[in-house]
N, C-alpha and C positions, 0 to 999 in steps of 0.2 A: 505519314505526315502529309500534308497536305496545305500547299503554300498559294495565299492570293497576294496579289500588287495592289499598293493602292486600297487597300479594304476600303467599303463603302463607309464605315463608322466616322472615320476620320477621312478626308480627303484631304489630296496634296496636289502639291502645284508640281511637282517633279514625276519623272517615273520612281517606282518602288524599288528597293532593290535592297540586298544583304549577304551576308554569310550566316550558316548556318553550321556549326563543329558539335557531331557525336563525341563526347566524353563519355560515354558507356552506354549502354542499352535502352536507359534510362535518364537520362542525361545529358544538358545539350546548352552549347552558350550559341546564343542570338546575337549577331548584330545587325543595324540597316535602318530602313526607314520606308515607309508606305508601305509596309505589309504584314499580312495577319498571315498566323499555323493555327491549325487544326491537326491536333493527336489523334492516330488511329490504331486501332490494335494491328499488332504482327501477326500473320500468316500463322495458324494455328496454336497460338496465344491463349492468354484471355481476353474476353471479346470487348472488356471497358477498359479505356484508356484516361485517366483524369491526371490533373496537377495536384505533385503534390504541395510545392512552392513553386514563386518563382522571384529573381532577385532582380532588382534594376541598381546599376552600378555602371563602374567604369575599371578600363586596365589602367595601371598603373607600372611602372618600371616591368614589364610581365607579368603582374598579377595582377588577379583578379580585389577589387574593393569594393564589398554590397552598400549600398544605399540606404535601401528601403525592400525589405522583404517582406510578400506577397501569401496569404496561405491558399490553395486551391480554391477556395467560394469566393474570393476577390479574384481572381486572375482573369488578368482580362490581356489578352498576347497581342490583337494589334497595336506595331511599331508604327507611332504618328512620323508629323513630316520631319521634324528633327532625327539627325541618326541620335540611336542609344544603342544600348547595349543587354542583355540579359542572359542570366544563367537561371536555367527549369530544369526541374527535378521532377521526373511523374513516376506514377505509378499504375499498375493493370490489375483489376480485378474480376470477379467471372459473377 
């Protein structure tokens, strides 16, 4: 993966910043603000890495509540200046 501050697409008046939680291999909740991911294959993997959703939402009492979910040909992962939130699901294929 591969993390920029600030993406150019969206500019912000703050520094970027977030957290970012592996839920499995494949799998990964976002949070933060000014910054964009880029997926990249694992080390001897397969060599494409796409989304296969991704969900924007909020926590709630400890869980998780989607919003508005995303299929892969809309994903678009930079976090504008407001923080949010998101939960991505991808997939590898060769």
């Amino acid at each position: 993966m591969r993390v920029r501050f600030n993406a150019p697409r969206r500019a912000c008046k703050t520094p970027g910043g977030g957290i970012i939680i592996a839920l499995a291999d494949d799998e990964y909740t976002v949070a933060g603000h000014g910054l964009g991911l880029e997926f990249t294959a694992r080390p001897g993997g397969l060599p494409n890495v796409d989304c296969y959703y991704h969900e924007e939402g909020t926590f709630s009492a400890g869980r998780w509540t989607p919003r508005r979910r995303l299929n892969g040909d809309e994903y678009n992962c930079p976090l504008g200046e407001d923080p949010e939130a998101r939960h991505i699901k991808l997939y590898s294929y060769g």
